[in-house]
C-alpha positions as CSV (number, residue, x, y, z in Angstrom):
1,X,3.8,18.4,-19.1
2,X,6.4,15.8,-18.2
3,X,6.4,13.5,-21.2
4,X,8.7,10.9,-19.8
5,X,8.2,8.6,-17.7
6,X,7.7,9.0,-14.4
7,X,10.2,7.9,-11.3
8,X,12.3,7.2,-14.5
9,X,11.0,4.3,-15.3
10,X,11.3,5.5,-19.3
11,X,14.1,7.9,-19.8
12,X,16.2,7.8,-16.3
13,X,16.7,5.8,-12.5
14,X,14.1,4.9,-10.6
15,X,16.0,6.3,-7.8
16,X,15.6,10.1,-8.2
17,X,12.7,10.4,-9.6
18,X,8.7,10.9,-7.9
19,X,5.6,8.8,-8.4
20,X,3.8,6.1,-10.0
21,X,0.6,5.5,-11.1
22,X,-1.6,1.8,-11.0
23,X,-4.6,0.1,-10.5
24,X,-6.2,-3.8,-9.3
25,X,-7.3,-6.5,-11.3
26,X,-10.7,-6.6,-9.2
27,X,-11.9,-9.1,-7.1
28,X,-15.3,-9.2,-8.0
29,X,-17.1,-11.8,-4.8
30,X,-14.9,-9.6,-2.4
31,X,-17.0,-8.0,-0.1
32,X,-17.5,-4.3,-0.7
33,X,-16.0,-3.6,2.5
34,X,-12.6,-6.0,2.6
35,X,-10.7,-6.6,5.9
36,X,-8.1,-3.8,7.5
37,X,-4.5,-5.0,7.8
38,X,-2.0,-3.7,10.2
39,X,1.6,-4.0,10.9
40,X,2.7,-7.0,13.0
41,X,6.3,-6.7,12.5
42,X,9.3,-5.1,10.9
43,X,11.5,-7.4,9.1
44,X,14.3,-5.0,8.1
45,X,15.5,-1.4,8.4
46,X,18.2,-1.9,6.5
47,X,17.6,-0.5,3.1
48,X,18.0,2.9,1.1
49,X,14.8,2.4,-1.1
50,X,13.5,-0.8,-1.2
51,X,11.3,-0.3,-4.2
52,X,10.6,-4.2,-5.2
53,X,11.1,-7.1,-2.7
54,X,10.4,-10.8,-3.0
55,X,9.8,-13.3,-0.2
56,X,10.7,-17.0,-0.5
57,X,9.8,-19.2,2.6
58,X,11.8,-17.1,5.2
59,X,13.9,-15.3,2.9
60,X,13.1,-12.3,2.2
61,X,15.2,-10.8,-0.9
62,X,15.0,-7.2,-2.0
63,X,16.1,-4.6,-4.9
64,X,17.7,-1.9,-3.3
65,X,16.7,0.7,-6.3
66,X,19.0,3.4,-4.6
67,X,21.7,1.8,-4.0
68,X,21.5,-0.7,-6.9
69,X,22.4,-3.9,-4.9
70,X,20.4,-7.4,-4.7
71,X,20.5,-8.8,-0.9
72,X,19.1,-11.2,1.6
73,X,17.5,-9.7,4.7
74,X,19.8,-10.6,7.5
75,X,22.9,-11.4,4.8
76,X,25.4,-8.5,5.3
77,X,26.9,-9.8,1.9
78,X,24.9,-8.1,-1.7
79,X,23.6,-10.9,-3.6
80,X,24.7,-9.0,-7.2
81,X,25.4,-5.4,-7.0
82,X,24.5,-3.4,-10.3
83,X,25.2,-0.4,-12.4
84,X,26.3,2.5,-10.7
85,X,23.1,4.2,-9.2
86,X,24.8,7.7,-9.5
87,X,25.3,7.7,-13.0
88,X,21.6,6.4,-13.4
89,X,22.0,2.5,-13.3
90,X,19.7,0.4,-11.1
91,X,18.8,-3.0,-10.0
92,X,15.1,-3.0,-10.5
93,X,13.1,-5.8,-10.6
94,X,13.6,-9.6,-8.2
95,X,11.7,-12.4,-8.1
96,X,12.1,-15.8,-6.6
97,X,10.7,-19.0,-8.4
98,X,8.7,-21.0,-5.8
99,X,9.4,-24.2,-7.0
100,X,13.0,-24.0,-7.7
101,X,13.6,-20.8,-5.4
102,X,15.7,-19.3,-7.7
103,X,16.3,-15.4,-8.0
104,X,15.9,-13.5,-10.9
105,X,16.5,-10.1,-11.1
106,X,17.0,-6.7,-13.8
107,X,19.4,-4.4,-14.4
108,X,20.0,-1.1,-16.5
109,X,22.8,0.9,-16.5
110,X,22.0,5.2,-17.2
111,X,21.3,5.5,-20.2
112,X,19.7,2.1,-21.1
113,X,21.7,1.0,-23.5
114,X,22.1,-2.6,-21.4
115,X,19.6,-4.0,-19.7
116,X,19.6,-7.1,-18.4
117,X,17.4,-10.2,-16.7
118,X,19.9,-12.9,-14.9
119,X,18.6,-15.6,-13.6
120,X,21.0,-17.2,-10.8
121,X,21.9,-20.8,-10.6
122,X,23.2,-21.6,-7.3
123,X,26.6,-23.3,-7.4
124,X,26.1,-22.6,-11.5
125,X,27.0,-20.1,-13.9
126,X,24.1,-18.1,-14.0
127,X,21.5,-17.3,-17.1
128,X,22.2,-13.4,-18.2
129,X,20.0,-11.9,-21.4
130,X,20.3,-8.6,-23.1
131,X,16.9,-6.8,-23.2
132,X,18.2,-3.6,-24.6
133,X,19.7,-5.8,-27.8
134,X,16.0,-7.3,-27.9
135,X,14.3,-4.3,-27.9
136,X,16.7,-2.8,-30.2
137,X,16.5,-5.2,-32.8
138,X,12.5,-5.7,-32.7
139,X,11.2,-2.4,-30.4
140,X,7.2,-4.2,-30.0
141,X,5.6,-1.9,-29.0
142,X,6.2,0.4,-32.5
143,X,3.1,-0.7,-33.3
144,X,1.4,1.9,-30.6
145,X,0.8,5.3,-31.6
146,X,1.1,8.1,-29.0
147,X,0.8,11.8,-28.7
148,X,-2.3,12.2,-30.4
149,X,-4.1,15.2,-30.0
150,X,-6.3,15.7,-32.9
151,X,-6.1,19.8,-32.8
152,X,-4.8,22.3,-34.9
153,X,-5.7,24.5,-31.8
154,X,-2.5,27.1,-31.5
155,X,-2.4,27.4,-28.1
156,X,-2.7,24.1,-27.6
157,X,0.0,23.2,-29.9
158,X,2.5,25.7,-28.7
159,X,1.6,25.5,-25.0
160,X,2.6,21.5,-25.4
161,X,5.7,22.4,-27.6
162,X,7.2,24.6,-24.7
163,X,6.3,21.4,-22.2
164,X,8.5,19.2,-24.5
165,X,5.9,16.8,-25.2
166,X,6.1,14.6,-27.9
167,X,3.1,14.1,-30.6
168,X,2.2,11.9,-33.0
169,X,4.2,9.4,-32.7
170,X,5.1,5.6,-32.7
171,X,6.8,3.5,-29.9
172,X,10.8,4.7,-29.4
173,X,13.0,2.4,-29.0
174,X,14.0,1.9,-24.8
175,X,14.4,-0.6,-22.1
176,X,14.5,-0.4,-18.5
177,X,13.1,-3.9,-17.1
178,X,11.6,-2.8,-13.7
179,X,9.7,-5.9,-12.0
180,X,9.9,-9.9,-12.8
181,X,7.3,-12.8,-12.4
182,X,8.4,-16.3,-12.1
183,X,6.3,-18.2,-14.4
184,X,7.4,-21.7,-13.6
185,X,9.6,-24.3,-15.5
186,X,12.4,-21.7,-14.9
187,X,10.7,-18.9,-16.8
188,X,10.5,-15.5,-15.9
189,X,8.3,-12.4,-17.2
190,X,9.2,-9.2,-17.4
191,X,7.6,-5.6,-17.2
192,X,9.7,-3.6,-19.3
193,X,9.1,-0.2,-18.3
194,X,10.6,1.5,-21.4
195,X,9.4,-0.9,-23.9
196,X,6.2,-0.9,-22.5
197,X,5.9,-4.6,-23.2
198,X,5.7,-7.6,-20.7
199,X,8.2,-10.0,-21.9
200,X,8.9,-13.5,-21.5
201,X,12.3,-15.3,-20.8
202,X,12.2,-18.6,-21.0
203,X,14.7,-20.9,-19.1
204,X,17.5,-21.4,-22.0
205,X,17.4,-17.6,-22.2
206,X,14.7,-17.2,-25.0
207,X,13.4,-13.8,-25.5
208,X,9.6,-13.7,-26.6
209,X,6.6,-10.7,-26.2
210,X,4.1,-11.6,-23.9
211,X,2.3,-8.4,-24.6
212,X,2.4,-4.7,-26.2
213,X,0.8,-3.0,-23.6
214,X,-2.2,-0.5,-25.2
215,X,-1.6,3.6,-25.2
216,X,-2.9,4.9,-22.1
217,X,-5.5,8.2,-23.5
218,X,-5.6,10.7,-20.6
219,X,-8.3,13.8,-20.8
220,X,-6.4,16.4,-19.9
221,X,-8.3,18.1,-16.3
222,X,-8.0,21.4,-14.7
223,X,-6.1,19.9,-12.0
224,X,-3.7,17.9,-14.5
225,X,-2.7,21.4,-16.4
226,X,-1.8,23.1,-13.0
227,X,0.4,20.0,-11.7
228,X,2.0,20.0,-15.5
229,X,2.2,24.0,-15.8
230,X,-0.2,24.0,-19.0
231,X,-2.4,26.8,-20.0
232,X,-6.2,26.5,-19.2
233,X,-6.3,26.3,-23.2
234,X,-5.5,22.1,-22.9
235,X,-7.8,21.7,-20.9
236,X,-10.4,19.3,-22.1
237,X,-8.0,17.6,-24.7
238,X,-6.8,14.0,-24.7
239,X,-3.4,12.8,-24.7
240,X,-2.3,9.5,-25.7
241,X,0.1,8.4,-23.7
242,X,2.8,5.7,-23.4
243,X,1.7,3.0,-20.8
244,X,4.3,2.4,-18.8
245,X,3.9,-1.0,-17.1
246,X,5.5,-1.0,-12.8
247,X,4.3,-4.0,-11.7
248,X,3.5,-7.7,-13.6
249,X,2.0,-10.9,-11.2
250,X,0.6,-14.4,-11.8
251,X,-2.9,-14.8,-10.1
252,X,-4.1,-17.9,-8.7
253,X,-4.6,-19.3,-12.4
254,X,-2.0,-18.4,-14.0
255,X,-3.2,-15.5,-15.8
256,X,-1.0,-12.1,-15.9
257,X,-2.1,-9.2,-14.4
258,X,-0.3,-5.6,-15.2
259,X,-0.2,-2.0,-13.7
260,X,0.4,0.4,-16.0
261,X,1.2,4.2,-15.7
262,X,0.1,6.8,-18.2
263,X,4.2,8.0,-19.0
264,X,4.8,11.2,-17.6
265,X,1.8,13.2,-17.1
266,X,1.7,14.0,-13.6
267,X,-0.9,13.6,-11.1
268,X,-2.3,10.9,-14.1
269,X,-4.3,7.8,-13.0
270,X,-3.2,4.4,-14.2
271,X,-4.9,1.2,-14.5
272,X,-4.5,-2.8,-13.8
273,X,-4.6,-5.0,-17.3
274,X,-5.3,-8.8,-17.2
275,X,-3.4,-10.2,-20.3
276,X,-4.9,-12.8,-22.3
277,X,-3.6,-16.2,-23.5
278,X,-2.5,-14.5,-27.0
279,X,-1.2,-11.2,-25.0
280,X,-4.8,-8.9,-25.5
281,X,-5.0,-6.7,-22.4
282,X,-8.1,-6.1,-20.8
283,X,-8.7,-3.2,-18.7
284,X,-10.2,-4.4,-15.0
285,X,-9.6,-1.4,-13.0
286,X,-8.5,2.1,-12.9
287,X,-7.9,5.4,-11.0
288,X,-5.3,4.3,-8.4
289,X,-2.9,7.6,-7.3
290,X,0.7,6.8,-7.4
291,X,0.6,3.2,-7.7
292,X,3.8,1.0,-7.5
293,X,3.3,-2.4,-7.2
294,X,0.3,-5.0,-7.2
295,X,0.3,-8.6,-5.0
296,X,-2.7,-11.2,-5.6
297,X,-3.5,-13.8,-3.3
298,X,-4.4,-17.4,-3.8
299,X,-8.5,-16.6,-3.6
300,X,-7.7,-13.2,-6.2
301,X,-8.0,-10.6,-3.9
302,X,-5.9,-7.9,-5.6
303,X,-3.5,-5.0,-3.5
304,X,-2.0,-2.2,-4.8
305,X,0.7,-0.3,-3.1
306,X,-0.2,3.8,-3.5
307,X,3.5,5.8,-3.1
308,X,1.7,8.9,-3.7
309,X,-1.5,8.6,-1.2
310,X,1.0,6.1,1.4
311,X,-1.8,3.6,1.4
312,X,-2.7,-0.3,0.2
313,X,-5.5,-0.5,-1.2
314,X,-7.5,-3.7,-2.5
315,X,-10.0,-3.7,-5.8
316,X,-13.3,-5.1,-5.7
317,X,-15.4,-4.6,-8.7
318,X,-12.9,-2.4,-9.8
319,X,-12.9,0.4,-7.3
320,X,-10.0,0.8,-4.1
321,X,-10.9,0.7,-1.1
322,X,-8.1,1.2,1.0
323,X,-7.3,-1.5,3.6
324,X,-4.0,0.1,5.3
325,X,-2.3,3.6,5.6
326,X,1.4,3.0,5.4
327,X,3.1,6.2,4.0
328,X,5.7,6.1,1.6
329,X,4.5,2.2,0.6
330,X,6.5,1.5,-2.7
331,X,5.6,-2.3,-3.0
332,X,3.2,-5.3,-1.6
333,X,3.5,-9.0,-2.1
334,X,1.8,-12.2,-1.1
335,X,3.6,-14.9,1.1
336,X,3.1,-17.4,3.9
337,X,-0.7,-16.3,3.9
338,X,-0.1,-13.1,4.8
339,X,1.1,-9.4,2.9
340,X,4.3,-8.2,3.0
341,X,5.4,-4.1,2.5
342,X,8.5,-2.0,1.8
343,X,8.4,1.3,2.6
344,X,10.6,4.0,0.5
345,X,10.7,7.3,2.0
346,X,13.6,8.3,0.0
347,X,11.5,7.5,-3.1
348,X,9.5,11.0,-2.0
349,X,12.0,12.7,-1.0
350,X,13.1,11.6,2.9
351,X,16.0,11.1,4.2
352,X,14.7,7.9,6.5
353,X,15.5,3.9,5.9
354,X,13.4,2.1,3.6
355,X,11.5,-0.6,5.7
356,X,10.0,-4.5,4.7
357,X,7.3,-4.9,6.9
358,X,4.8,-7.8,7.8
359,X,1.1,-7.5,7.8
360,X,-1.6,-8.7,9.4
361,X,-5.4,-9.1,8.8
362,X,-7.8,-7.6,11.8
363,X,-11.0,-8.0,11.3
364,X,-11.9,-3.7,10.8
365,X,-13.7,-2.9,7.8
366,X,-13.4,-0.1,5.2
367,X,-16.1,2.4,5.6
């Protein structure tokens, strides 16, 4: 059993690792059957692995995980370049404030140790906080416990020993920031994917929780022991794992929504959290494979991007139905009144560019 986080989201880059897991918030008057979308055009081919993107107007600005750089599609010239993606660092997370359109973005170098959010004023000196000192100094999510397995069972115990797991413990100290929200008045939140906390940076640079995400309990299946190499003797336990949020977005009234990954355990489904005024996270939907990245649009209608199945798929009543194949999707957003893609075959292991692709709606059903 992997216990750390998957695509590296915990312990190393997002660049060389595998998949994802998330869900929807749900968009409960949706039909059950929600529109197809299709690919209308390809906006760039010009990226390694293009795992979070933001569009602003007709700019579209993307995190190049792979390559750790920050740039404009069409601008031959990096925005911010980061840490050095072979020893581990990334750029990770990019968002674009629709009101003053400015860019923030994360960093971490390899072994997370500095992390950052900077928030760029044009023509400015720009706004850079140290999440890694932050979570050093207070580590939130301490208050989780994880691991538990509530067995004296031998097997069990040594079987999970041998897979390196960790149990019975409380939240570790880490940071790796890995996708932003613009929150208005020059605020930004952040999913932090090693703190497993959504945190709040306000426009003088303040640092405040949003939210401890809750542990993520996974029953331990047949099918989960093979992908981890377990013996058939864990089957049928539960492990609480760390939560692991990839993705964080405002919906159309300002509330937070949140996909988390159970940290580690492959082939594990994750879910989509809506946070609550005083940072409580309810659980709206769950079971999504491989899930990267979430977009809402201005009605609610909730996508998530599938890395591991190569699909979109949007929540209603908190099920997926899948509205586009698109293999190798990494992550969705919402602009212009219409979706937006990147595609990341590197992220499974291809050697082909990442792509940012515009969508369309057709008017095909799911069956």
């Amino acid at each position: 059993m992997k216990l750390k986080k998957m695509m590296g989201l915990g312990t190393m880059s997002v660049g060389v690792a595998t998949a994802l897991v998330a869900a929807t918030a749900g968009s409960a008057a949706a039909s059950p059957t929600p529109p197809s979308w299709q690919i209308i055009k390809t906006i760039s081919s010009a990226f390694v692995g293009p795992l979070q993107f933001a569009v602003d107007g007709h700019n579209v600005v993307v995190a190049d995980n792979f390559t750790s750089t920050l740039s404009i599609v069409g601008h031959p010239t990096p925005l911010a370049v980061g840490p050095d993606p072979s020893t581990g660092g990334d750029i990770g997370g990019v968002a674009v404030d629709p009101d003053t359109h400015q860019v923030a973005y994360t960093t971490s170098n390899g072994d997370h140790s500095y992390t950052t959010l900077t928030i760029v004023h044009a023509g400015g000196k720009n706004l850079t906080v140290n999440l890694a000192a932050f979570e050093k100094k207070y580590n939130p999510d301490q208050i989780n416990h994880y691991g538990d397995i509530h067995t004296t069972n031998a097997c069990v115990l040594n079987a999970l020993n041998a897979a390196g797991a960790t149990l019975n413990y409380t939240g570790l100290v880490d940071s790796h920031p890995y996708a932003v929200a613009a929150l208005g008045h020059g605020a930004f939140a952040v999913a932090d994917a090693g703190g497993n906390d959504l945190l709040k940076v306000d426009a003088s640079g303040h640092i405040s929780v949003l939210s401890v995400l809750p542990p993520q309990p996974e029953k331990v299946t047949a099918a989960l022991a093979a992908a981890n190499g377990l013996p058939s003797c864990v089957v049928g336990i539960t492990y609480v794992a760390e939560p692991v949020p990839t993705d964080v977005e405002v919906g159309p009234h300002g509330q937070l929504f949140v996909t988390t990954l159970p940290g580690g355990i492959d082939g594990a489904f994750g879910s989509v959290y809506a946070i609550g005024a005083h940072g409580s996270a309810t659980k709206i939907a769950g079971g999504l494979e491989s899930a990267t990245n979430l977009a809402i649009d201005p009605v609610g209608h909730i996508y998530v991007a599938e890395l591991g199945s190569g699909q979109i798929a949007e929540i209603v009543n908190g099920k997926p139905y899948p509205v586009i194949s698109l293999p190798d999707v990494a992550a969705v957003e919402w602009a212009n009144g219409h979706l937006y893609a990147s595609t990341a075959p590197a992220a499974n292991g291809g050697t082909a560019p990442g792509t940012i692709v515009e969508l369309g709606c057709s008017t095909t059903t799911v069956d």
